[in-house]
C-alpha positions as CSV (number, residue, x, y, z in Angstrom):
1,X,-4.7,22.3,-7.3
2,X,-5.2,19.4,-5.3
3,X,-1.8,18.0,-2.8
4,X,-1.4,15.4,-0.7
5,X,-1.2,15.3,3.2
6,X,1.9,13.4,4.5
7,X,3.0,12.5,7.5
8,X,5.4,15.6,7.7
9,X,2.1,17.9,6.2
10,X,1.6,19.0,2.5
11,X,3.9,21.0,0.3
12,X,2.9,24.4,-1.4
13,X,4.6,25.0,-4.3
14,X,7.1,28.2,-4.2
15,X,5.1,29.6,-7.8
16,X,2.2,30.3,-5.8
17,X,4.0,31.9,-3.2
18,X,6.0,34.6,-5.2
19,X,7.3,37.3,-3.2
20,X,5.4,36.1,0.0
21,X,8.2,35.8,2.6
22,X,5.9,34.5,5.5
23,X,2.5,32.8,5.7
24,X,0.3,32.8,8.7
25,X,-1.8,29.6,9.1
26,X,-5.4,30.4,10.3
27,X,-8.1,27.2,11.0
28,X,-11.3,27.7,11.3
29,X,-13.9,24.7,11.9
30,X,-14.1,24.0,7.8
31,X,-11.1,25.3,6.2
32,X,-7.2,25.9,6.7
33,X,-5.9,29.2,4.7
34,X,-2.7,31.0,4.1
35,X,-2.3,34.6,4.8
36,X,0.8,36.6,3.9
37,X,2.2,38.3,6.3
38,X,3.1,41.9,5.4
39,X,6.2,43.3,6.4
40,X,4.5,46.8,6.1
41,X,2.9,46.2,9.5
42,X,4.9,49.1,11.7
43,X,4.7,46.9,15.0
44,X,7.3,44.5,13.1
45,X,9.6,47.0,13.2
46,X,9.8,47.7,17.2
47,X,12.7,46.9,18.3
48,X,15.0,47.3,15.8
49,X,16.0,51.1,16.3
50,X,16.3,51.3,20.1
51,X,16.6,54.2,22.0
52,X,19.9,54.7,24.2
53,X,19.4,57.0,26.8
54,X,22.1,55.5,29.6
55,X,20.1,53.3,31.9
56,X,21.1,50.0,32.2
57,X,17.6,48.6,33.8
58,X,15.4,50.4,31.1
59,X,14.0,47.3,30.6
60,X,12.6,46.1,34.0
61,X,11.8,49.7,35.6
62,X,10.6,51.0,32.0
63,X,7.1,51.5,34.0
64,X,9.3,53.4,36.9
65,X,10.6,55.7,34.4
66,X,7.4,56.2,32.1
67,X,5.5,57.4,35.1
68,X,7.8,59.5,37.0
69,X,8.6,56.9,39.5
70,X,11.9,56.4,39.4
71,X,14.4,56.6,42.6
């Protein structure tokens, strides 16, 4: 398949992309390629299950409290 560049880039069409949800665009010094992204990858899904355990500044003092530091 051949496309053209425009100004706004090139189109792929959706038929070649069936049941990719995301791409990620690698260059290298001769060639630009598409890689789909898998949503297998476990480090995609940190985050969205997140611990409550009643401190408010988890966040910033996370070190603190990892190492035994905190006050």
């Amino acid at each position: 398949m051949i496309a053209k560049v425009t100004e706004h880039g090139i189109l792929v069409p959706r038929r070649l992309l069936k049941g990719i949800m995301q791409v990620e665009i690698r260059q290298s010094r001769k060639r630009i390629t598409l890689v789909p992204v898998s949503n297998a990858d476990p480090i995609r899904k940190l985050g969205r299950k997140p611990v409550r355990c009643g401190l408010n500044d988890g966040s910033v003092r996370h070190d603190d409290y990892l190492y035994g530091r905190a006050a």
